[in-house]
Backbone bond lengths (Angstrom), bond angles and torsions (degrees), N, CA, C in turn:
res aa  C-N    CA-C-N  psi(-1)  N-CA   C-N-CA  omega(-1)  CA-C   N-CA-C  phi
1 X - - - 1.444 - - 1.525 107.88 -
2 X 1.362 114.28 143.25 1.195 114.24 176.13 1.730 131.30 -73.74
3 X 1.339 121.52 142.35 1.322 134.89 -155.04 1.326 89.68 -67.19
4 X 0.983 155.99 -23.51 1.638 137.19 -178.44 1.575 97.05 -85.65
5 X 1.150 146.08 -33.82 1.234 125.49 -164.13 1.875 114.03 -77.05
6 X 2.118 102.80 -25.81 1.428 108.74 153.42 1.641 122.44 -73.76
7 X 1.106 127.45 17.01 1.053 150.41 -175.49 1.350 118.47 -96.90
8 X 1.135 97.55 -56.36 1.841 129.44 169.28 1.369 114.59 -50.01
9 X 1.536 86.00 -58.73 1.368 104.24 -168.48 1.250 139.80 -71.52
10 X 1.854 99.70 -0.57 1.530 115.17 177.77 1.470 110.67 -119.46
11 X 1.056 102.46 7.46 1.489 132.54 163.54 1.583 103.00 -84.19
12 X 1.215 127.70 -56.21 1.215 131.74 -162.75 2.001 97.83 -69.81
13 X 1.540 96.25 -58.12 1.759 94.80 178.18 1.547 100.85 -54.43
14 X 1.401 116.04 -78.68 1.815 87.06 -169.10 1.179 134.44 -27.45
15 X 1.685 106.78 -42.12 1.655 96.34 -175.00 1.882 128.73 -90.66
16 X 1.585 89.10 -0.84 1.295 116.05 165.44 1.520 122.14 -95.44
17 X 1.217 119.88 -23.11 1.893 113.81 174.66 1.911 103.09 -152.22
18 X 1.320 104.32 27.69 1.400 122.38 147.26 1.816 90.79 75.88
19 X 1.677 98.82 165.67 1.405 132.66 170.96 1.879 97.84 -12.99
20 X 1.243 126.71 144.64 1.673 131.02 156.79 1.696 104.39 63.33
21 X 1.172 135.34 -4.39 1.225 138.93 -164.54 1.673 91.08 -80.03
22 X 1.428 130.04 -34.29 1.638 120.18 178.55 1.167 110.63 -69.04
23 X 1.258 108.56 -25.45 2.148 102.93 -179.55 1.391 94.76 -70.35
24 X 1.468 122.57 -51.22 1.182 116.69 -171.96 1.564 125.32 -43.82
25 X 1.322 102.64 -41.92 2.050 140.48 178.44 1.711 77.61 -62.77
26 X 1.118 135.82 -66.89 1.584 108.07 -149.28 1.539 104.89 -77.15
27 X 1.271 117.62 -29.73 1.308 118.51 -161.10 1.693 102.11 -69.92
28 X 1.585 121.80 -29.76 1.109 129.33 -170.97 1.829 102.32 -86.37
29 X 1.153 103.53 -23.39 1.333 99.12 -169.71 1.975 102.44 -100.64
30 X 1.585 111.91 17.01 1.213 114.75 179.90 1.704 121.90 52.41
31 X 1.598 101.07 33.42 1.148 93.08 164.34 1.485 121.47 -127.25
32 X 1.372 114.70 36.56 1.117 120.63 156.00 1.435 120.53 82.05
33 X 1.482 123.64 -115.24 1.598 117.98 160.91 1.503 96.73 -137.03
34 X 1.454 105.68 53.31 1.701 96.08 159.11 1.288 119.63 -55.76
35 X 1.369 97.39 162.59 1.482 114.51 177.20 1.868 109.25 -135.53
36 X 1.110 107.49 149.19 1.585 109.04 -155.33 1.791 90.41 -123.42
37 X 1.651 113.79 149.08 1.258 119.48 176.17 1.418 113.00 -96.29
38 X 0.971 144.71 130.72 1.663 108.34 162.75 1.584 123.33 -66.81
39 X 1.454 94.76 -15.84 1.908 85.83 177.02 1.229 116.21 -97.26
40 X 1.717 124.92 28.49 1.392 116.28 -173.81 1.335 109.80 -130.91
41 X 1.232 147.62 -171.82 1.165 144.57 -139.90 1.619 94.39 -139.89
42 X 1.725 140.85 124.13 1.124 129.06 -177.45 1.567 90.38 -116.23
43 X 1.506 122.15 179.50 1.331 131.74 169.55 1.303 120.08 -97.84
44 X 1.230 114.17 123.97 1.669 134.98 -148.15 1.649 97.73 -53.25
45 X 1.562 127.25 -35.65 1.400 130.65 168.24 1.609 113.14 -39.63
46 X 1.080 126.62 -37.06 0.898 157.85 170.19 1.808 102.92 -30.63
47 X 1.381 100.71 -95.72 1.625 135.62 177.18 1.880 96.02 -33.08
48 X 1.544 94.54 -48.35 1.607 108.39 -144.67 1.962 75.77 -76.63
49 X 1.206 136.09 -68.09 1.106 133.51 -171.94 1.752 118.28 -53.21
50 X 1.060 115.97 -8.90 1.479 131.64 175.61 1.436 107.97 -86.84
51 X 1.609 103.46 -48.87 2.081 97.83 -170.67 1.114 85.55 -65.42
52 X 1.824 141.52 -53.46 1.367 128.74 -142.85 1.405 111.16 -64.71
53 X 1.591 108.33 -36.86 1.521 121.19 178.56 1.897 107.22 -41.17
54 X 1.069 103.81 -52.29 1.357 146.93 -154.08 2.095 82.51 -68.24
55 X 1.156 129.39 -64.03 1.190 132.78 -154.80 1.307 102.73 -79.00
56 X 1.685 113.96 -35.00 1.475 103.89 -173.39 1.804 97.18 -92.77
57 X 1.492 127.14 -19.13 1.385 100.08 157.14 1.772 131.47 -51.14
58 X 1.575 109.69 -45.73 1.142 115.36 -171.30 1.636 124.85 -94.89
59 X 1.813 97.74 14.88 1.610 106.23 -146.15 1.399 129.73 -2.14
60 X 1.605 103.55 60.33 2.130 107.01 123.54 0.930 130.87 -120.00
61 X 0.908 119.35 -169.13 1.638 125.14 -142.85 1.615 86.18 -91.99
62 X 1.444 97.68 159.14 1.631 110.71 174.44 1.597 114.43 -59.89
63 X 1.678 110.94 -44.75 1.352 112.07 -177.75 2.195 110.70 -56.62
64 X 1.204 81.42 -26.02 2.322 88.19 -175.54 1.843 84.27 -76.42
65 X 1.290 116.24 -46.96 1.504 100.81 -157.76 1.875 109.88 -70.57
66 X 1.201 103.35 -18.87 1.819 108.14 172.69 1.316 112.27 -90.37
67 X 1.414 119.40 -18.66 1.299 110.94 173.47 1.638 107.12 -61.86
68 X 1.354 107.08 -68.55 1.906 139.80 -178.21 1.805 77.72 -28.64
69 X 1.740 112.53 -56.68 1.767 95.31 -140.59 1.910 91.70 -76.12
70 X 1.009 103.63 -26.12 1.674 112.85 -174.77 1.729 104.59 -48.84
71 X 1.700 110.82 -65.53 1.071 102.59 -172.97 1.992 125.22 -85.99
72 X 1.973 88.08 13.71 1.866 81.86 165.96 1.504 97.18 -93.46
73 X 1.362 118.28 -40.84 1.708 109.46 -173.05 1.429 118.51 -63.50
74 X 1.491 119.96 -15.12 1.183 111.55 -178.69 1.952 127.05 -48.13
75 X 1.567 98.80 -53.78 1.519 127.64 172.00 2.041 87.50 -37.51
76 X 0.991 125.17 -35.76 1.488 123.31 -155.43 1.212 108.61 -90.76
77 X 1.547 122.03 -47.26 0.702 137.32 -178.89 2.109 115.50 -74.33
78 X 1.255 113.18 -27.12 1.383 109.91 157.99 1.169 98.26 -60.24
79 X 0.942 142.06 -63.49 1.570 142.66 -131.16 1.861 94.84 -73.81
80 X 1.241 118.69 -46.27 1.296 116.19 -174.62 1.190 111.26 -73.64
81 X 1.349 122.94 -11.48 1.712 135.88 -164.50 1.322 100.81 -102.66
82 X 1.420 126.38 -41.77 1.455 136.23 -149.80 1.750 104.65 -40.58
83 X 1.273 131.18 -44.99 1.550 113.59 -175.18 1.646 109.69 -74.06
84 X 1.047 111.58 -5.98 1.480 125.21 166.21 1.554 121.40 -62.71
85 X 1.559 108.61 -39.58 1.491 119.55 -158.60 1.780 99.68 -94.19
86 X 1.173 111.17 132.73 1.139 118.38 -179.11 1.622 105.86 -72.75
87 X 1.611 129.55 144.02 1.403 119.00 -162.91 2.004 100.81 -89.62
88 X 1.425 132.93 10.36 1.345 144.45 157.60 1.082 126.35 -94.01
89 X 1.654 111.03 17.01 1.647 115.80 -161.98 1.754 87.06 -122.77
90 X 1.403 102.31 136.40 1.442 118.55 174.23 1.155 106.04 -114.60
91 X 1.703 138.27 -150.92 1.324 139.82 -178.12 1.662 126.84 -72.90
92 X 0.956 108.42 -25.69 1.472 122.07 169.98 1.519 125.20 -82.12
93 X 1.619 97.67 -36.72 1.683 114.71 174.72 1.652 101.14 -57.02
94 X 1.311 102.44 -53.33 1.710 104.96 -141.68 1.212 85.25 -98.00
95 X 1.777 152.83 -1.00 1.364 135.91 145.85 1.207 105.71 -70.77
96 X 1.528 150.52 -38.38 1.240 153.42 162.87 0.962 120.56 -40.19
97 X 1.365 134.92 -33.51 1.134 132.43 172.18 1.624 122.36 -138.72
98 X 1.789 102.54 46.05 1.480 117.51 159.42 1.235 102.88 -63.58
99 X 1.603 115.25 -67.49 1.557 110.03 -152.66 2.037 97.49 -52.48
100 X 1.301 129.11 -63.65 1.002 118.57 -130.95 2.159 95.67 -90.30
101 X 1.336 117.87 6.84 1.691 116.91 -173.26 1.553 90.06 -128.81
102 X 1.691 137.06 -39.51 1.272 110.61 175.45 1.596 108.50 -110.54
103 X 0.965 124.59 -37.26 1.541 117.39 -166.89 1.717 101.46 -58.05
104 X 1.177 82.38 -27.52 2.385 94.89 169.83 1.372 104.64 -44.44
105 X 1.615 109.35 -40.57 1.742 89.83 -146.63 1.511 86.93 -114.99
106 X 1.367 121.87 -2.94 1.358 112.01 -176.14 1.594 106.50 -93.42
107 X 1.063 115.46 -18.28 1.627 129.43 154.76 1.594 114.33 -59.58
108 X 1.210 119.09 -58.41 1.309 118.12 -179.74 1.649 122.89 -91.01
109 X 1.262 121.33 0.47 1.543 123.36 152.64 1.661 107.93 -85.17
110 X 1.228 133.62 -32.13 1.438 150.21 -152.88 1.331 101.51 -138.83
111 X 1.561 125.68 71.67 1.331 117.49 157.99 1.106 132.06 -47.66
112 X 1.523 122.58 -29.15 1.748 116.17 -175.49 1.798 93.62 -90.65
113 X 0.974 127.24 -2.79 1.798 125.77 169.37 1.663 103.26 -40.34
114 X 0.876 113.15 116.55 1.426 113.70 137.54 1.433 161.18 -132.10
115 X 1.498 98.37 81.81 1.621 102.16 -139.31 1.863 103.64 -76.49
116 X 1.282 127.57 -164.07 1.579 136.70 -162.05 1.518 80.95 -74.34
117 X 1.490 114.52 150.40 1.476 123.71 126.83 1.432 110.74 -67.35
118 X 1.443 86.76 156.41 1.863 99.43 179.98 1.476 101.07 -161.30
119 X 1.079 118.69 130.79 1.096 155.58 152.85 1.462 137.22 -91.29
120 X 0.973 119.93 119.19 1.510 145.29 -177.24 1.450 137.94 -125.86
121 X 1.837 103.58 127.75 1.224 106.15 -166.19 1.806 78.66 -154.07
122 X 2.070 84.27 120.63 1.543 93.58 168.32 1.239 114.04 -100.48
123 X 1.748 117.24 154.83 1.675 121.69 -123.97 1.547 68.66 -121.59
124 X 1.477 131.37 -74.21 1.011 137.01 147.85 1.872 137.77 -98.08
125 X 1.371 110.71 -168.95 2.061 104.59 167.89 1.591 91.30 -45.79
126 X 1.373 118.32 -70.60 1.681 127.26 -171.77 1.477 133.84 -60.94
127 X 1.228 109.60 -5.07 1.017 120.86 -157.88 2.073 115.13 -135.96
128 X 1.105 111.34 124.06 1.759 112.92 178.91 1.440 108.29 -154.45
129 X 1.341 121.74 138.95 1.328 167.95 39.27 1.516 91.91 77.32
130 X 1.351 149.35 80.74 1.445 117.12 136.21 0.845 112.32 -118.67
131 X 1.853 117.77 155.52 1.306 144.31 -116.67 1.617 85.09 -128.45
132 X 1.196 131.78 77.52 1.829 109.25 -179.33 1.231 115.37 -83.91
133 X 1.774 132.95 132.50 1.495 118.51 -179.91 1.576 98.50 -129.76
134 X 0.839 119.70 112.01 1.918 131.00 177.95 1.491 120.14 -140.91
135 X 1.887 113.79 121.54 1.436 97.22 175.82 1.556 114.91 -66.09
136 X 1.562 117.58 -2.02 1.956 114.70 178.19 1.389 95.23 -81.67
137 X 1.694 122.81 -4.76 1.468 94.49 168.87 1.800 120.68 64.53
138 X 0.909 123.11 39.72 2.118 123.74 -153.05 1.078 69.65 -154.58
139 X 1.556 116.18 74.18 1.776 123.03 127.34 1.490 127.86 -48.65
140 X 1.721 93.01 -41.68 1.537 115.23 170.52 1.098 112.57 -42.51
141 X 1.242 127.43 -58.12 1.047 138.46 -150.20 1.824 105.57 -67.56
142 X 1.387 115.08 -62.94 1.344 138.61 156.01 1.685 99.96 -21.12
143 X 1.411 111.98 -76.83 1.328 108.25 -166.06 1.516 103.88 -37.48
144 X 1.577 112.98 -68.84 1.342 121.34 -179.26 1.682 121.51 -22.64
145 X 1.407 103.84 -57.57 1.295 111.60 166.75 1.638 121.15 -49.02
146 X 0.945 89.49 -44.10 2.063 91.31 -165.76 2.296 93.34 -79.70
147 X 1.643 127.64 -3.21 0.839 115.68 159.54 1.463 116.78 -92.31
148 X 1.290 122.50 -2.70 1.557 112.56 -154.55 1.930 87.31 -106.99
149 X 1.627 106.34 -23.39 1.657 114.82 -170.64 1.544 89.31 -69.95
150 X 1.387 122.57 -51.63 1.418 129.13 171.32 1.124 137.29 -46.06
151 X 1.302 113.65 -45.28 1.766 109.00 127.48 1.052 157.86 -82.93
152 X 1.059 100.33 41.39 1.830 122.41 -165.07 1.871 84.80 -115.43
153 X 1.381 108.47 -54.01 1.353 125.68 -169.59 1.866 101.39 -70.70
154 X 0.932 132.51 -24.58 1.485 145.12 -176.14 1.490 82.94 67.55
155 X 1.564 107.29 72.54 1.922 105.39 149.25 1.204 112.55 -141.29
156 X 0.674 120.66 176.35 1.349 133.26 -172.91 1.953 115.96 -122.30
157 X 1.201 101.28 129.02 1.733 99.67 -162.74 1.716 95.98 -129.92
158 X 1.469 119.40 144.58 1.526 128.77 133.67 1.556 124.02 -69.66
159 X 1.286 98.79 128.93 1.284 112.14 -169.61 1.776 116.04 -101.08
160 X 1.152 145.77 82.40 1.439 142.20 -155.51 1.593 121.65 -126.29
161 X 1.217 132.93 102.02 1.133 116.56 148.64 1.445 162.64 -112.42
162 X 1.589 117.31 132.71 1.621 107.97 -155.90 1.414 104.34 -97.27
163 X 1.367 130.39 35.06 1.429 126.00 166.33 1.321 102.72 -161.56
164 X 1.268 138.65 126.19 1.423 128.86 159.59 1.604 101.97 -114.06
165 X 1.442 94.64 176.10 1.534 109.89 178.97 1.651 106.03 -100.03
166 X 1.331 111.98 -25.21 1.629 109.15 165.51 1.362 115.16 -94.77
167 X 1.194 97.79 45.25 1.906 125.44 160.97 1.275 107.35 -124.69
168 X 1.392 111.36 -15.49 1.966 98.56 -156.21 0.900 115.37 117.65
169 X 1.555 123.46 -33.51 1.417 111.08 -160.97 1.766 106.33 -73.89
170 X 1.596 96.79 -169.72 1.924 93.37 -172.69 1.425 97.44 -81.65
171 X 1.783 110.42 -35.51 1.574 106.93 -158.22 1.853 100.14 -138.34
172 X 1.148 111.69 163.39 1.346 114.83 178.91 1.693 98.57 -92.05
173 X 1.708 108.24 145.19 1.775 127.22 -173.06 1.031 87.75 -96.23
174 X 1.264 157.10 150.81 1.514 139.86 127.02 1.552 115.40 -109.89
175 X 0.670 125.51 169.43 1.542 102.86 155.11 1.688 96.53 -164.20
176 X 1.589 106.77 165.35 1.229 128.35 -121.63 1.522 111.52 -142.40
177 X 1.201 133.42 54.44 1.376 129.50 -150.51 1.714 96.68 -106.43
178 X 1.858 109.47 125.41 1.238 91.01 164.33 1.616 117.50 -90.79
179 X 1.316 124.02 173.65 1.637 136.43 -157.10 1.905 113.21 -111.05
């Protein structure tokens, strides 16, 4: 996984379980006093052993703790994207066309990147279909995102999914209705 999203993510614990709470996160998550790059590539065990840390500090579940981290990194993640985002694109636009205008370029600046496939199919203007396919499995995570883009946009969205992959299925359903 890429070094900005552990980056994020100790950003997200401080401002979520205050000052020293990430030493605490590594020590629980047995990783000692790592230190994370943002320009380097860590191993997804990694991430996955950090949210869990993360759930039995705050007891919830890993899927609440990727949502929470999804929709604080989002605000961050525009910001690094922003010449990317078309200025007529609201929350539905600019999840519609992550995979094929940023996951493009974050693939081809960052070859070892490997962020979710996503797929998209709008149901209606209000309404989309994304298709999530990842072996990290962090649908959660996704959802989170498509709430934090939603408030970035001042809208308001339903968040639903009728297939996950930590069901079995091949790919996560979500779907995405704004309100």
């Amino acid at each position: 996984m890429h070094g900005i999203v552990f980056s994020e993510l100790r950003k997200f614990v401080d401002h979520s379980l205050g000052p020293g709470a990430w030493q605490r996160l590594l020590k629980e998550a047995g990783l000692g006093n790592r230190i994370y790059m943002a320009i380097q590539e860590y191993p997804d065990q990694e991430a996955v052993a950090l949210v869990q840390a993360a759930a039995r500090i705050t007891h919830k579940s890993p899927a609440v703790i990727l949502e929470e981290f999804g929709q604080f990194i989002a605000p961050q993640l525009l910001q690094m994207y922003k010449a990317l985002v078309q200025p007529n694109w609201k929350t539905l636009d600019l999840i519609e066309n992550t995979e094929e205008v940023i996951h493009k370029v974050v693939r081809m600046k960052n070859p070892g990147a490997r962020p979710a496939e996503l797929k998209c199919q709008r149901i209606s203007p209000g309404e989309l279909l994304l298709v999530y396919a990842s072996p990290r499995k962090m649908c959660a995570l996704a959802k989170g995102i498509a709430r934090g883009v939603a408030n970035h946009f001042g809208e308001r969205i339903s968040v639903s999914e009728t297939q996950c992959m930590l069901n079995g299925a091949p790919e996560c359903h979500i779907r995405l209705r704004v309100m």
